[in-house]
TIVO-2410 file (N, C-alpha, C; in nm, 3 decimals):
# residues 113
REC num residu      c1      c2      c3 atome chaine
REC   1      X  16.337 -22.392   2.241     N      A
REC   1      X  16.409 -22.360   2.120    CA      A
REC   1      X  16.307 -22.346   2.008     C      A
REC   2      X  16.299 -22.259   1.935     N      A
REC   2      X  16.208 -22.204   1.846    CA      A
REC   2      X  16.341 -22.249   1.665     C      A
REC   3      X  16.301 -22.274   1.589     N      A
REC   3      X  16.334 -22.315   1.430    CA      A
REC   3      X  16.298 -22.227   1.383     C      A
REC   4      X  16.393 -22.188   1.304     N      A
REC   4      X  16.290 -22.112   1.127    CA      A
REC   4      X  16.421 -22.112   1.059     C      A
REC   5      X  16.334 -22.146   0.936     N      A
REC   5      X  16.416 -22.156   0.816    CA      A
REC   5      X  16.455 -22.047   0.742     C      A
REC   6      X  16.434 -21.956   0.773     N      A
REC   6      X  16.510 -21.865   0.705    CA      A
REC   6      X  16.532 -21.709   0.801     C      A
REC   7      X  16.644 -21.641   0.739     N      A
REC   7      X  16.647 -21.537   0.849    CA      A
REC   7      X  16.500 -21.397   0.889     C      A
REC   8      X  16.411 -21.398   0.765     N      A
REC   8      X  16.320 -21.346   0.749    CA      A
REC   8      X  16.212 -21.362   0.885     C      A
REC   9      X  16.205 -21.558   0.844     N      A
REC   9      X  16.101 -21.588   0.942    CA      A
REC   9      X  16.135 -21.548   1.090     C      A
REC  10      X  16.268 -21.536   1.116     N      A
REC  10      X  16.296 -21.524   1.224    CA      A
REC  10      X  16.264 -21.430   1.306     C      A
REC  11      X  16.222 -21.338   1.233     N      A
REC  11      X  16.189 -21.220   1.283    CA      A
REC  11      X  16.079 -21.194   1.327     C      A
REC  12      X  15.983 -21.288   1.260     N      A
REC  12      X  15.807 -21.308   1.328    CA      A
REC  12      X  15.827 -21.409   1.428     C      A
REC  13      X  15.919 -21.464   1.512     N      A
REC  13      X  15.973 -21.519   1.593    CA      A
REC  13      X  16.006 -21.450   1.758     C      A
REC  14      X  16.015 -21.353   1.707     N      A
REC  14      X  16.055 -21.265   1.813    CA      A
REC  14      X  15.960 -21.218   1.923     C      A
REC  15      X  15.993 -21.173   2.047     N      A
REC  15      X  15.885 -21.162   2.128    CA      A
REC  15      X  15.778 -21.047   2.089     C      A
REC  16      X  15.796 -20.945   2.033     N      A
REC  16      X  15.741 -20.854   1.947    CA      A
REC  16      X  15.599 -20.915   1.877     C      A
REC  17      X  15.628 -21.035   1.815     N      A
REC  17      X  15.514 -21.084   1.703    CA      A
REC  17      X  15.414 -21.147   1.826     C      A
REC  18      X  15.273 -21.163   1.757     N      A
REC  18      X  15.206 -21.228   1.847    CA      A
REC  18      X  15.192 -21.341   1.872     C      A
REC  19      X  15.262 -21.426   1.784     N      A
REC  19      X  15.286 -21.606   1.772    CA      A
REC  19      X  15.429 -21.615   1.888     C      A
REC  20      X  15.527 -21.554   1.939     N      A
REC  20      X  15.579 -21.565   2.070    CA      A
REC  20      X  15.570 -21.476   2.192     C      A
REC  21      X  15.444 -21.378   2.199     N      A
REC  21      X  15.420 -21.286   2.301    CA      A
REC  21      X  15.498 -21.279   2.419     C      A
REC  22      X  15.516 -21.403   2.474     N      A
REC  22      X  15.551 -21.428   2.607    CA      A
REC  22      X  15.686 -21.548   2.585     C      A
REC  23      X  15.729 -21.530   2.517     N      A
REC  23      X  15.885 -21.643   2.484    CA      A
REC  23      X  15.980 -21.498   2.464     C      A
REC  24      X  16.085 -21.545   2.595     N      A
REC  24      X  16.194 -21.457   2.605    CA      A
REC  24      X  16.327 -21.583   2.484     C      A
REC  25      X  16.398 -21.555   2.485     N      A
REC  25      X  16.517 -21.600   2.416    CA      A
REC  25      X  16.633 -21.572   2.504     C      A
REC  26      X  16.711 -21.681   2.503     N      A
REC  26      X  16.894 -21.666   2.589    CA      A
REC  26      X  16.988 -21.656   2.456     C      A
REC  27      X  16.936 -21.648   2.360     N      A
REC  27      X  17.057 -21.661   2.261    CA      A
REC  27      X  16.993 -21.689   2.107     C      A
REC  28      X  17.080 -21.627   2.003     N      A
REC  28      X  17.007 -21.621   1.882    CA      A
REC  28      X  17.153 -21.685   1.813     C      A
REC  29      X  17.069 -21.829   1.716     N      A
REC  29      X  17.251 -21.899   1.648    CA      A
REC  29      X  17.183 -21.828   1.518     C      A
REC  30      X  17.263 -21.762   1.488     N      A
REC  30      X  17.178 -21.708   1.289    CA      A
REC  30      X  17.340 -21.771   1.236     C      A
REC  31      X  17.254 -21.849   1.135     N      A
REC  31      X  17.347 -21.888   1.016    CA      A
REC  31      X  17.352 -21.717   0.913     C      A
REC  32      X  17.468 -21.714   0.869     N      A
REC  32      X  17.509 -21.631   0.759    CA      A
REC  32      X  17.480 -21.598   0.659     C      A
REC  33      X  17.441 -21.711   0.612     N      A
REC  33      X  17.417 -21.702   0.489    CA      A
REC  33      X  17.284 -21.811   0.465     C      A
REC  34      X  17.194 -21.718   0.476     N      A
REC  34      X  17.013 -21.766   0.480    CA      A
REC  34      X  16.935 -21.727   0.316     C      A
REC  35      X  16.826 -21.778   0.303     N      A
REC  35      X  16.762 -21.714   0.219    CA      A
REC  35      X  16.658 -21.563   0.227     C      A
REC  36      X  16.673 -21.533   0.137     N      A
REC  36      X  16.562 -21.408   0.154    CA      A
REC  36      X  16.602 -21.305   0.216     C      A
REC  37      X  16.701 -21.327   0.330     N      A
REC  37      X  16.764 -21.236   0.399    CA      A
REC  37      X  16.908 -21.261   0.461     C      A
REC  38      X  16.967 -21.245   0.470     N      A
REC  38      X  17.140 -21.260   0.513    CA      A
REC  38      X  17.121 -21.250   0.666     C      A
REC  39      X  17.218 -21.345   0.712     N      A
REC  39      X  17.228 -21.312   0.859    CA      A
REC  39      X  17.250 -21.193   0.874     C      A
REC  40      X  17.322 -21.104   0.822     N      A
REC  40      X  17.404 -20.961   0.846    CA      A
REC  40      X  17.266 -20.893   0.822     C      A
REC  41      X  17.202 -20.887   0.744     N      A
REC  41      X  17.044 -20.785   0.800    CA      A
REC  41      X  16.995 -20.838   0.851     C      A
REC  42      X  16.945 -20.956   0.905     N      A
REC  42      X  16.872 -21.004   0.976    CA      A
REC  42      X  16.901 -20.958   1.119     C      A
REC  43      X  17.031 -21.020   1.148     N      A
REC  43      X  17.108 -20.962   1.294    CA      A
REC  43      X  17.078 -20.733   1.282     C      A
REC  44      X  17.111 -20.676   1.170     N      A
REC  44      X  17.060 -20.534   1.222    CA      A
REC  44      X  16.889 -20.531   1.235     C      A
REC  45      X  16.792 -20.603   1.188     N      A
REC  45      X  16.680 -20.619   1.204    CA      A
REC  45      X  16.668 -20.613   1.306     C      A
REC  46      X  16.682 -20.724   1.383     N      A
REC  46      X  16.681 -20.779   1.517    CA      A
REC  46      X  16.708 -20.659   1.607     C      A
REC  47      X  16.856 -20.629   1.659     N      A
REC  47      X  16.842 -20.503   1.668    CA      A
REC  47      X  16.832 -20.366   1.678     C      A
REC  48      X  16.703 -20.332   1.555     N      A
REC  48      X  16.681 -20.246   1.564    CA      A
REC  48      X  16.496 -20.278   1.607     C      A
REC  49      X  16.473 -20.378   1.640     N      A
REC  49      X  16.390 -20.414   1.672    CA      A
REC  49      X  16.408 -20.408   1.813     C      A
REC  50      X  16.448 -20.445   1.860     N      A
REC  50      X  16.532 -20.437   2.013    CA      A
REC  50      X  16.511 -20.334   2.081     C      A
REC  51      X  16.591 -20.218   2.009     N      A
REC  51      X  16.573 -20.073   2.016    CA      A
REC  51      X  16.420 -20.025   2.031     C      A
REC  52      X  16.356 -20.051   1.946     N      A
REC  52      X  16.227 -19.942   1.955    CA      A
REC  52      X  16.126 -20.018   2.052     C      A
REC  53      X  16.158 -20.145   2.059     N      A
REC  53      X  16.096 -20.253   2.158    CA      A
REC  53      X  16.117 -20.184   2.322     C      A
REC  54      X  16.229 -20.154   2.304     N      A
REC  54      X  16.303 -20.075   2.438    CA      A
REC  54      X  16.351 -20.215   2.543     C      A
REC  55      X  16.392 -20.350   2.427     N      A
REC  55      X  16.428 -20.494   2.505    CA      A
REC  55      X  16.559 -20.446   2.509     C      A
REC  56      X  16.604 -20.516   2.589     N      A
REC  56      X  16.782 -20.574   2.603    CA      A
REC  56      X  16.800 -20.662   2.520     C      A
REC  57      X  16.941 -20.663   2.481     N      A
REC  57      X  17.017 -20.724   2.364    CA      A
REC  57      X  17.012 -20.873   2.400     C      A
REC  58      X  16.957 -20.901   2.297     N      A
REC  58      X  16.952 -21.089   2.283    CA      A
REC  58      X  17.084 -21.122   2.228     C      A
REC  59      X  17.208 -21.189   2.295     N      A
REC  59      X  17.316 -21.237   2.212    CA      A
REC  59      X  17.295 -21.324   2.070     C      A
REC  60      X  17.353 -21.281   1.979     N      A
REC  60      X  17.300 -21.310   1.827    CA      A
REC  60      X  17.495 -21.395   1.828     C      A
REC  61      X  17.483 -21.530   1.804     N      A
REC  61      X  17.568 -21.587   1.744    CA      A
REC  61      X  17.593 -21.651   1.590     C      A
REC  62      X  17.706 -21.575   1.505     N      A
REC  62      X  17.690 -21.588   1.354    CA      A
REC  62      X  17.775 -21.767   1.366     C      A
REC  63      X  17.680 -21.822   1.257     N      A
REC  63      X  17.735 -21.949   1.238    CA      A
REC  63      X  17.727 -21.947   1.140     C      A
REC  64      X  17.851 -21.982   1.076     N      A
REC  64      X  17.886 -21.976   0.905    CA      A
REC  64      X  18.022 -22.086   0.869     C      A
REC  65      X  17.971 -22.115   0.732     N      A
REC  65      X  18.062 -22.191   0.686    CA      A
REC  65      X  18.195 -22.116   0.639     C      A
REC  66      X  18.224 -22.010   0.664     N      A
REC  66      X  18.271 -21.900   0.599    CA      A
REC  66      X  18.396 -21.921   0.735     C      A
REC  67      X  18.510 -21.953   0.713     N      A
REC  67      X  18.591 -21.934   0.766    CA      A
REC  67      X  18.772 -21.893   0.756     C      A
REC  68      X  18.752 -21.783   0.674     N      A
REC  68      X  18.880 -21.637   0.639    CA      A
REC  68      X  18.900 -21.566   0.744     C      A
REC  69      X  18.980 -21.551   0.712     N      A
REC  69      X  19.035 -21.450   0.779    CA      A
REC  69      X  18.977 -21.246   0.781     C      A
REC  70      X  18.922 -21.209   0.867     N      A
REC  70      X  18.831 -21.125   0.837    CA      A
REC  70      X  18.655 -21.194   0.891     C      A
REC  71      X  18.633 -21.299   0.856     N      A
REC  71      X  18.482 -21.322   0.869    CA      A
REC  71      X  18.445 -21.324   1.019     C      A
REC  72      X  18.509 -21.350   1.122     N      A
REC  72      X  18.452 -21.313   1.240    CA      A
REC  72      X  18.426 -21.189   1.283     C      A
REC  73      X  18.540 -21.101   1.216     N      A
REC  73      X  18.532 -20.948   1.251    CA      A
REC  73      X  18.434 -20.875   1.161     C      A
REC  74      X  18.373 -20.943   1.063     N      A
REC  74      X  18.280 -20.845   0.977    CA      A
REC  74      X  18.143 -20.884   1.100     C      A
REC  75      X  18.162 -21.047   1.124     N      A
REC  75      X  18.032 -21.072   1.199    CA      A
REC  75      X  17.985 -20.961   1.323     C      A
REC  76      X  18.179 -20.955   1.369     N      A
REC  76      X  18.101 -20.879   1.486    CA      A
REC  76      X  18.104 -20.737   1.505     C      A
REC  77      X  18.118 -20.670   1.372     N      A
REC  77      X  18.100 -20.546   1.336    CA      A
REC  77      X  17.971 -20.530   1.253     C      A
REC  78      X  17.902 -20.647   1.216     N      A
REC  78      X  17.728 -20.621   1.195    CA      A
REC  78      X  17.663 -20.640   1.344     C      A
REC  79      X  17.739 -20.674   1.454     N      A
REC  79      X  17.662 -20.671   1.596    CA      A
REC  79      X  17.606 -20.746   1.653     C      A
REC  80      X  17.702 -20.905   1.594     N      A
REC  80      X  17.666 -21.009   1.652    CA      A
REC  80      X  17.758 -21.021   1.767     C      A
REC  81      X  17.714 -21.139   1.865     N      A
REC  81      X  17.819 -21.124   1.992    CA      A
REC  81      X  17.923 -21.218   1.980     C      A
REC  82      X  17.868 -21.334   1.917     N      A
REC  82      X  18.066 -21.433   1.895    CA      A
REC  82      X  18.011 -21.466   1.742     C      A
REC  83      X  18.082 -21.525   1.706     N      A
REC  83      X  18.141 -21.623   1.542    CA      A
REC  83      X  18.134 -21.829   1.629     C      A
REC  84      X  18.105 -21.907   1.540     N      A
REC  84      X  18.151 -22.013   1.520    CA      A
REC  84      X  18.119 -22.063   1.409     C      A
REC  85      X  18.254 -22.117   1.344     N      A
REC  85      X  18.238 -22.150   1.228    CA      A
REC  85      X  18.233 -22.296   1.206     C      A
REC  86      X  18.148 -22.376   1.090     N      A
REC  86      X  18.093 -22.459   1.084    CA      A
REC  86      X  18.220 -22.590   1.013     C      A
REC  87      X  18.253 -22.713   1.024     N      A
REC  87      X  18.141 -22.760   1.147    CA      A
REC  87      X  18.144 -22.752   1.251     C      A
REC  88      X  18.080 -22.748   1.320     N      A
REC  88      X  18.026 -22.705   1.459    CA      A
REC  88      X  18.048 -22.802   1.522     C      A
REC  89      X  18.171 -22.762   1.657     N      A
REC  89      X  18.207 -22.870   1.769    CA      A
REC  89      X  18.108 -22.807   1.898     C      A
REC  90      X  18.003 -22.937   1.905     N      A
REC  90      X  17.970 -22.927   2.007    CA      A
REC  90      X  18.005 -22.851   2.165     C      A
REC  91      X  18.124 -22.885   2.245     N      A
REC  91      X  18.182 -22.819   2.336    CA      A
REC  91      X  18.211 -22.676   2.312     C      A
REC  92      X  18.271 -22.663   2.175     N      A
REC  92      X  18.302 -22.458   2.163    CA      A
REC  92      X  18.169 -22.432   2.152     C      A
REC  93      X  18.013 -22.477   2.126     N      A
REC  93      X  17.913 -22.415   2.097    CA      A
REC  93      X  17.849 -22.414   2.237     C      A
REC  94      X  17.871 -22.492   2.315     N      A
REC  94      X  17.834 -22.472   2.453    CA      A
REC  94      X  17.890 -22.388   2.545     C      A
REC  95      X  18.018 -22.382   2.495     N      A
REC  95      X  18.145 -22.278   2.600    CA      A
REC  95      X  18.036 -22.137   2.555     C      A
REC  96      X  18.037 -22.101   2.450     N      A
REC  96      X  17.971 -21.985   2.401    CA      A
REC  96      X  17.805 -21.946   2.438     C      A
REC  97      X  17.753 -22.022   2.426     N      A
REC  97      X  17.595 -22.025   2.458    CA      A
REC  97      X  17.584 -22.010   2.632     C      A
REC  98      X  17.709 -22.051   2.675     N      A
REC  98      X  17.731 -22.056   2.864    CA      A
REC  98      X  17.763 -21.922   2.899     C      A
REC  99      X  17.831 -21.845   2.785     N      A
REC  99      X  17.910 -21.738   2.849    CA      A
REC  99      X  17.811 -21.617   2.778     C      A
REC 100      X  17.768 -21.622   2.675     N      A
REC 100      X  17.642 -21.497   2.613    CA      A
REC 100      X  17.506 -21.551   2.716     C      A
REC 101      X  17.455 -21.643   2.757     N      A
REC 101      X  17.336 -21.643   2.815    CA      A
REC 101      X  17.381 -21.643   2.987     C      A
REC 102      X  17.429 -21.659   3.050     N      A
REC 102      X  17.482 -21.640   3.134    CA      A
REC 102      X  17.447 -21.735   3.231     C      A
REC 103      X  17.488 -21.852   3.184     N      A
REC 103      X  17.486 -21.980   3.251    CA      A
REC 103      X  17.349 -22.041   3.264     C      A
REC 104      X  17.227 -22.015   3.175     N      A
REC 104      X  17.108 -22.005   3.206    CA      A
REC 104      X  17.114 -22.186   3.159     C      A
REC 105      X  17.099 -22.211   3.238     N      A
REC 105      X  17.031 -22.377   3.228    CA      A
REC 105      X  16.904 -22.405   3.235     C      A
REC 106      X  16.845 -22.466   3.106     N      A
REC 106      X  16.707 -22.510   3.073    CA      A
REC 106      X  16.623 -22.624   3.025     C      A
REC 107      X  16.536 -22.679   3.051     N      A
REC 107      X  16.493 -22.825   3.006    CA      A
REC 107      X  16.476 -22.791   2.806     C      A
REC 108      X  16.571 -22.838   2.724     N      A
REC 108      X  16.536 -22.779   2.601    CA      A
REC 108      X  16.396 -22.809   2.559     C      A
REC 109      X  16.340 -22.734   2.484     N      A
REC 109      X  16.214 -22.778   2.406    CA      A
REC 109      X  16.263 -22.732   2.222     C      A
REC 110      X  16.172 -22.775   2.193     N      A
REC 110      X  16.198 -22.728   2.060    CA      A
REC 110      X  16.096 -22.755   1.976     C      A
REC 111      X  16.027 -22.634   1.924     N      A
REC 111      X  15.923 -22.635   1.797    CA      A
REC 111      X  15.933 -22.530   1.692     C      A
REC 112      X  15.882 -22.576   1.562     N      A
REC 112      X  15.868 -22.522   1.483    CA      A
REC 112      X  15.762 -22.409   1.415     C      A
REC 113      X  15.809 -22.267   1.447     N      A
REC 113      X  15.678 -22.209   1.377    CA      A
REC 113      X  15.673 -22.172   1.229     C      A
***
């Protein structure tokens, strides 16, 4: 599991940059509402990064405190693959991360670049 604080950094995160060359990703949680950059460009960043990369689609899950009526469907008309809205129950965030990564079970790690 890779951190960054904002949706910007996230993007030098990606297998593209040379600080994760060789780190694939099962799943991307982008909060909504980030600094510097909005989940909603961040997620078309991503991709269109994807695209010229010529990668397959990394499932991008929007997590937002934002919960109207309408906000899942804007999420997933910027081209994210599900919504969960915050706070965040453990079990619906696993049902989801099981069914976009496709059951991929892994010893977690987690660092910060």
């Amino acid at each position: 599991m890779l951190v960054a604080s904002a949706s910007a950094a996230a993007l030098f995160k990606l297998p593209e940059s040379s600080s994760c060359a060789n780190e694939l990703f099962d799943v991307i949680l982008m909060d909504v509402q980030m600094p510097l950059m909005n989940g909603f460009d961040a997620t078309g960043a991503i991709i269109e990064l994807e695209k010229s990369a010529g990668r397959a689609h990394t499932p991008i899950v929007a997590m937002t405190a934002n919960a109207l009526k309408g906000d899942r469907e804007r999420c997933l008309e910027a081209g994210m693959d599900d919504y969960i809205a915050k706070l965040i129950r453990a079990e619906e965030l696993f049902q989801i991360i099981e069914r976009l990564a496709g059951n991929v079970v892994k010893e977690p790690t987690t660092r910060s670049v």
